[in-house]
C-alpha positions in Angstrom: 108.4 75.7 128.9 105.7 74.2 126.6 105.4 73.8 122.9 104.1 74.9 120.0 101.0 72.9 118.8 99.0 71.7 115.8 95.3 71.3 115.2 94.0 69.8 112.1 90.8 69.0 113.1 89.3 71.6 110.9 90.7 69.6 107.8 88.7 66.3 108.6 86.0 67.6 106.7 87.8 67.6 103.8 90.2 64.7 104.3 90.0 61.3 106.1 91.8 60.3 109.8 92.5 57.6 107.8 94.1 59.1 104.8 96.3 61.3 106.8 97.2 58.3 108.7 98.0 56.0 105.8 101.5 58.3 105.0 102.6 57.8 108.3 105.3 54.5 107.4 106.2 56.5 104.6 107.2 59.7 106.9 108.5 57.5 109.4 111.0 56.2 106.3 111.7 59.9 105.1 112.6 61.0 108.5 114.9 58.2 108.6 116.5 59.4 105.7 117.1 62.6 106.9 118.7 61.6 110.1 120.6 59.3 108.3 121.3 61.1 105.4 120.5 58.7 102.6 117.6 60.7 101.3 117.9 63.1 97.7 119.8 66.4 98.5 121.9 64.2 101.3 124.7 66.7 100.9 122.5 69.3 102.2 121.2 67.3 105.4 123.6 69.4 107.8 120.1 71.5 108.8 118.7 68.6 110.5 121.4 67.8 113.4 122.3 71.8 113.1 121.1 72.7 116.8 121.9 70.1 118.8 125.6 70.4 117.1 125.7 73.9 118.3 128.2 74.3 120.8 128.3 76.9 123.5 131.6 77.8 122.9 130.6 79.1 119.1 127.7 81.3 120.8 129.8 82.3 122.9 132.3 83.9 120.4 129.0 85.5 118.1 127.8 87.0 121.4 131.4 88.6 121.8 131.7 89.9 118.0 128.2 91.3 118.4 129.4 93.0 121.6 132.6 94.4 120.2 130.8 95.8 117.5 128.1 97.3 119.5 130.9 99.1 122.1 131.7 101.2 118.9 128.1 102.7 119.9 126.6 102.2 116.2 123.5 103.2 115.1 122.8 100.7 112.2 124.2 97.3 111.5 123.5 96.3 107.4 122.7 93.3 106.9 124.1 92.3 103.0 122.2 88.9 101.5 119.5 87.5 99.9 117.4 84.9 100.0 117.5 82.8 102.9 120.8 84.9 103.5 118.4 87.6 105.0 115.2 86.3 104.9 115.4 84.3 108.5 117.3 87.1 109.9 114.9 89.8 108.9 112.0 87.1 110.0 113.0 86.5 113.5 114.1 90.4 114.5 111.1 91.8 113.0 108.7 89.1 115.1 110.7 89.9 118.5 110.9 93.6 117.9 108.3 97.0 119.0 106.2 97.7 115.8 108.0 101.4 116.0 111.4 100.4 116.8 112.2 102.2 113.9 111.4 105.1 115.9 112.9 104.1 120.0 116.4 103.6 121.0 116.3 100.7 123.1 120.2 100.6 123.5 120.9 98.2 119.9 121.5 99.0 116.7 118.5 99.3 114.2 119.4 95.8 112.0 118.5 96.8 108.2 118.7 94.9 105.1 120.5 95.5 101.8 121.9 93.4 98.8 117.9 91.6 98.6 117.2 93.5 95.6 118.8 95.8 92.6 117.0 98.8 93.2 118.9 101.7 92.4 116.9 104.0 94.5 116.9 101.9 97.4 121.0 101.6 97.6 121.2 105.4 97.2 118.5 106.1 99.4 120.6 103.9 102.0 124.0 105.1 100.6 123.0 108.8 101.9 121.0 107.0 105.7 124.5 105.8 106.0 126.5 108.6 105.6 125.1 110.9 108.6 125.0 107.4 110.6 127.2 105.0 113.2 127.0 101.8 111.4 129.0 98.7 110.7 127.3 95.4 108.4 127.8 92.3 107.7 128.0 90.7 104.3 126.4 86.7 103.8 127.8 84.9 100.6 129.2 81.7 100.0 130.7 82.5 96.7 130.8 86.4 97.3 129.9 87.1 93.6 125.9 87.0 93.7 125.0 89.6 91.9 122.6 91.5 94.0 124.7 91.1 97.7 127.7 91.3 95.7 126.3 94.8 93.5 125.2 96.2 97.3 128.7 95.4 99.2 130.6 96.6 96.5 129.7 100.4 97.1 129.0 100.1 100.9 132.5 98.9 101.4 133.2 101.7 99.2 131.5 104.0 101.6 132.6 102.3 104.9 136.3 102.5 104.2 136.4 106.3 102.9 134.1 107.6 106.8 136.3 105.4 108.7 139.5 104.6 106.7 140.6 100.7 105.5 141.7 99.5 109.2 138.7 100.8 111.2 136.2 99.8 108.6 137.7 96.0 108.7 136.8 96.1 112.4 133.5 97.1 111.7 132.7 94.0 108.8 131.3 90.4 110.0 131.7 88.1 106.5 129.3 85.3 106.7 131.1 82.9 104.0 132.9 79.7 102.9 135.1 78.1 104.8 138.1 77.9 102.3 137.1 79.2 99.1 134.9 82.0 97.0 136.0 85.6 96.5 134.3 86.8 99.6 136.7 84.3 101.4 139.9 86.1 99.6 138.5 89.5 100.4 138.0 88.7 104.1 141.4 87.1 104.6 142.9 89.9 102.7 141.3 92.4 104.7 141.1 90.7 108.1 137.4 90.4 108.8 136.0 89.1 111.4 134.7 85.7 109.9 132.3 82.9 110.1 131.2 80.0 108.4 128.5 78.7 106.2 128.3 75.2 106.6 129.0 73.2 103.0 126.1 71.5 103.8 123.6 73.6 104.8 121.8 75.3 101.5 120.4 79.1 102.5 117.0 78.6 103.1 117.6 76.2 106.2 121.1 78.7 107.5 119.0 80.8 110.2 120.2 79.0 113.3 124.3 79.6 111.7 125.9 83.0 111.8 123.8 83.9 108.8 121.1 84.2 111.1 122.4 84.3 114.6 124.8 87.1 114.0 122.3 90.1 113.1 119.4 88.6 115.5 122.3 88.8 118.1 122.8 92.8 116.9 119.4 93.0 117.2 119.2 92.7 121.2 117.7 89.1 121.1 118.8 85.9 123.1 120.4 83.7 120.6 120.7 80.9 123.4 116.8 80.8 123.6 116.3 81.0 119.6 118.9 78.0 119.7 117.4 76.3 122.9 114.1 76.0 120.9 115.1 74.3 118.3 117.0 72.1 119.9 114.0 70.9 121.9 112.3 70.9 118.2 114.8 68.8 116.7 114.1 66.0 119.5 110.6 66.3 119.6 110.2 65.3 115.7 113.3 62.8 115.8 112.5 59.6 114.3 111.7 57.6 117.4 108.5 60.1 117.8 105.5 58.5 116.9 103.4 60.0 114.6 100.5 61.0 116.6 103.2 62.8 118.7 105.4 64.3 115.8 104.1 67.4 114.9 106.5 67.6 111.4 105.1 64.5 110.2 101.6 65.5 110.8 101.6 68.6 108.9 103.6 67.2 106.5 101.1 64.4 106.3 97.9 66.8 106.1 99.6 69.3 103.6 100.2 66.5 101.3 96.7 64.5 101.7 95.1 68.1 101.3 97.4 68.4 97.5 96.4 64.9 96.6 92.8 65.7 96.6 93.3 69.1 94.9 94.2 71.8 97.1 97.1 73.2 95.4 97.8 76.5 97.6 98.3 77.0 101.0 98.1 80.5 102.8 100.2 81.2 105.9 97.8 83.5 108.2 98.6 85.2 110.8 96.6 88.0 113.0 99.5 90.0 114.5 101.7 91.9 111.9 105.0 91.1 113.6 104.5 87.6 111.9 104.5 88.8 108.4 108.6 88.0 107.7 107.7 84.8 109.4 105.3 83.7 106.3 107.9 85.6 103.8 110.5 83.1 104.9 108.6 80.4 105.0 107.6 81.0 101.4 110.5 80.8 100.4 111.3 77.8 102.2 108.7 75.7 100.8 108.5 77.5 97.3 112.3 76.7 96.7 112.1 73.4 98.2 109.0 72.5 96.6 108.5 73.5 93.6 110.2 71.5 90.7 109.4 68.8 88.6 106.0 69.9 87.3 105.0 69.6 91.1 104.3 71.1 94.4 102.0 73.5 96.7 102.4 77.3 95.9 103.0 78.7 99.4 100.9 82.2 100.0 100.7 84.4 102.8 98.3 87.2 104.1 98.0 89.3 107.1 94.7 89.3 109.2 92.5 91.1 109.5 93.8 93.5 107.0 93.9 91.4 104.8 90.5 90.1 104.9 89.3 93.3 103.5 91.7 92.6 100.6 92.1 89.2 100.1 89.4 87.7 102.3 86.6 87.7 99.4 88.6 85.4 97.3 89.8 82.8 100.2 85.5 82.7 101.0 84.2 82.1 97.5 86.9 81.8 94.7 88.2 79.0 93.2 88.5 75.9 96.3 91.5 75.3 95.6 93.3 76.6 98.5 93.6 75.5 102.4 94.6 77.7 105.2 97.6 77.3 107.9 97.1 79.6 110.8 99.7 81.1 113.3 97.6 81.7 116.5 99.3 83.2 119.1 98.1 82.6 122.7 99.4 85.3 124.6 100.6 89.4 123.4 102.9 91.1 125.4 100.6 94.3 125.6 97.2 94.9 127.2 94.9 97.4 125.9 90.9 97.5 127.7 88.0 98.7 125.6 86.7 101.4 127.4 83.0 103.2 127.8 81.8 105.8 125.5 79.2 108.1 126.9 78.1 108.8 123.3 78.7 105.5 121.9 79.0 106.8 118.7 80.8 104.3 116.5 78.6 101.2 118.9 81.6 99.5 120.4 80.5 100.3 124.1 79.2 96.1 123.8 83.0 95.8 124.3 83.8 97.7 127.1 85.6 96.2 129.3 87.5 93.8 126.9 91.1 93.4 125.6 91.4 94.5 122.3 93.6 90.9 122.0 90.1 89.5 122.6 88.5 91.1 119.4 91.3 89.8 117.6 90.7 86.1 118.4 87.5 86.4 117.8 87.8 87.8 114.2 90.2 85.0 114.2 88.0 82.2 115.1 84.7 83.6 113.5 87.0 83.8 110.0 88.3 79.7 110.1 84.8 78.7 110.6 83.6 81.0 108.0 86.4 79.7 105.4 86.2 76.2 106.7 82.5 76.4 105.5 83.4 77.8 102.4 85.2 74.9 101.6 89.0 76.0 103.2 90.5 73.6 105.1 92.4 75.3 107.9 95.3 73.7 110.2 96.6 75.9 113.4 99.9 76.0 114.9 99.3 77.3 118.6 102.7 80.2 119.4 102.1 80.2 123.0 103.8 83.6 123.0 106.3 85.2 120.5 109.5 84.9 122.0 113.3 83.7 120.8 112.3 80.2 122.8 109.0 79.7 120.4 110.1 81.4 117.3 113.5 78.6 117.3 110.5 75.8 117.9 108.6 77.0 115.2 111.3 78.1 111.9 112.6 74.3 113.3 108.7 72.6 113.0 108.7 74.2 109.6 112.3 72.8 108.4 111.9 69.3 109.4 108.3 69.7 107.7 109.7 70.6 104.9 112.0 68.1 104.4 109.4 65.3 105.1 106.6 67.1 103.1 109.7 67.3 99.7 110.1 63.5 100.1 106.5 62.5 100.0 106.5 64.5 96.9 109.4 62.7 95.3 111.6 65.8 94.6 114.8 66.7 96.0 113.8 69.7 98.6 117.4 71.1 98.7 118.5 72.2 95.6 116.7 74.9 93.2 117.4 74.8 89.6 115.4 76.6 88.2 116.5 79.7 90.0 119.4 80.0 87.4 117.0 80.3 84.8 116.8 84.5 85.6 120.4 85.0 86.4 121.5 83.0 83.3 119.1 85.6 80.9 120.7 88.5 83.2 124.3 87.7 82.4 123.4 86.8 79.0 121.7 90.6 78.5 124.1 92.4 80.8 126.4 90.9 78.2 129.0 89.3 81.3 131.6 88.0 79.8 132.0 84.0 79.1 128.0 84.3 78.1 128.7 85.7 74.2 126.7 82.7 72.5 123.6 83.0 75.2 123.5 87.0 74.5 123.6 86.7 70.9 120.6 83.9 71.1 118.4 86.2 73.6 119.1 89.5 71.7 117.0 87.5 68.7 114.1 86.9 71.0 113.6 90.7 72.1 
């Protein structure tokens, strides 16, 4: 099988060969330190090595939990997490998966998400799916007490245990956890769940290729060998001993951050097929958490083409130029649909008869980057050659090792995020959680 690609062509306009070319010692350094793990955040390097450490022996075992689980002939399998706990997860089925699956039994449980928010509606709403429902979930956490997962598993294990009693509804749990400690650890040991780990040092944002991903994308129907496969290819094709022209991480890495230094501040993550939308929601949050800090970074945006264009599509032509455009192409969709003849040609399509509706599609897509791009946009593409497990591993991989190079140009440490405590600490503080009696007395003066 091929690869995935990227064109920047379409930036030279706005930024030099040359400049682009001028970080590449500097990446070839940062991607050293990554490998090597001597670079900031280097106790949260495990990502980097994480598929070609895979072993088929681990696969192996998640294939057989997924099976065992499934030969209970559930309908749904709830997926409890947040963050990058469900957001790679949720990415990857949603990309590989019929628009309407909602609606079609293909022979595997309908994968659905809970614990990603604190809506009350939504956990009753899916409190009283799951009552009339064959289901069983897994639950992601290393500590096991973030609030929202930790708020959501509390009553669906609630739930769980009274339809099926404490001894079935332990067969019918997956925790996704620490290795030795946290509460969720305590409660699986205590209850005898099926477990597996979270690596200490892999943060949440780069886990989809562990259990936290590979277990509900498994549920899901999908080949977690070819998802793995990918990215294992990925991993040597942006190893340090690539060169740069070849090394499609340090590229866009280089580009993204030649494109910031001369003022472009926002990049948008298009795509033109909808399955692709969780693809751009996880990859804000990859680059959002990893770069944003310090006064500094890109602010990631997404938007879904064309419908989008009818939204968003005036400001990305004519409003501030402060933005440049990363496309997901995709080469070839699984479906054919031909344009046919109109004897009354009402609506005046019959000047595509005869074409694949895939072919408008491109076309909207390559009429709109040359549109943008003179409009001031720069735009960089990354060539899917299809969406399958096999390209979708190559591409969340890319986007990792991208980020990792991209954080170190910038000078911050792309693995941590402190400044998502900020909320929770003003949560506890107002839900008045115990230990936080000096912090609610000081915010219950500001309000």
């Amino acid at each position: 099988m091929g690869n995935i690609s990227l064109n920047f062509d379409k930036t030279l306009g706005f930024v030099s060969n040359e400049t682009i070319s001028s970080f590449k010692d500097e990446l070839q350094k940062h991607n050293e330190a990554l490998h090597n793990k001597t670079g900031k955040g280097n106790d949260f390097l495990g990502w980097v090595n994480l598929p070609s450490s895979i072993e088929d022996t681990f696969l192996a075992d998640v294939e057989a939990s997924v099976e065992k689980i499934k030969n209970k002939n559930i309908d749904i399998f709830v997926v409890v997490g947040i963050g990058g706990s469900y957001l790679g997860a949720k990415a990857v089925i949603d990309a590989l998966s019929d628009n309407f699956s909602q609606f079609k039994n293909n022979g595997n449980p309908h994968v659905i998400f809970a614990g990603q928010n604190i809506s009350e509606d939504y956990l009753y709403e899916l409190r009283e799916l799951l009552k009339n429902r064959e289901y069983a979930m897994t639950v992601i956490s290393k500590s096991g007490t973030t609030t929202e997962p930790a708020l959501a598993f509390r009553a669906l294990k609630q739930d769980i245990e009274e339809k099926y009693g404490k001894e079935e509804a332990a067969e019918r749990i997956i925790a996704v956890t620490d290795a030795e400690r946290g509460a969720l650890r305590e409660l699986a040991t205590k209850e005898g769940y099926k477990t597996y780990v979270i690596p200490d040092d892999v943060g949440g944002r780069f886990s989809v290729l562990t259990p936290v991903g590979l277990v509900a994308i498994g549920m899901a129907g999908f080949n977690i060998r070819e998802f793995v496969k990918g990215a294992q290819d990925m991993e040597v094709a942006t190893a340090p001993n690539v060169p740069f022209e070849e090394n499609l991480a340090a590229q866009y890495a280089a580009v993204r951050n030649a494109l910031y230094n001369d003022g472009k501040s926002i990049e948008i993550l298009v795509n033109y097929n909808p399955k692709l939308h969780y693809i751009a929601e996880w990859w804000k949050q990859l680059y959002g958490e990893s770069e944003g800090k310090e006064g500094k970074g890109i602010f990631p945006a997404a938007v879904d083409f064309s419908s989008d264009l009818h939204s968003m599509g005036q400001y990305i032509q004519e409003g501030e130029r402060k933005l440049f455009e990363t496309v997901i192409s995709v080469d070839k969709v699984d479906r054919e649909i031909i344009i046919e003849e109109d004897a009354d040609n009402l609506d005046k399509l019959n000047y595509l008869a005869g074409k694949r509706v895939d072919h408008v599609n491109k076309m909207a897509e390559l009429g709109t980057t040359i549109a943008h791009v003179d409009g001031g946009v720069p735009n960089m593409q990354i060539q899917l050659p299809q969406i399958n497990e096999y390209y979708l591993g190559q591409l969340l991989y890319f986007f990792e090792k991208a980020c990792g190079l991209s954080g170190y140009v910038l000078d911050v440490n792309p693995f941590d995020q402190p400044g998502v405590e900020a909320y929770k600490k003003n949560m506890f503080a107002l839900l008045e959680k115990p230990g936080f009696e000096e912090e609610t007395k000081a915010i219950k003066a500001r309000i």
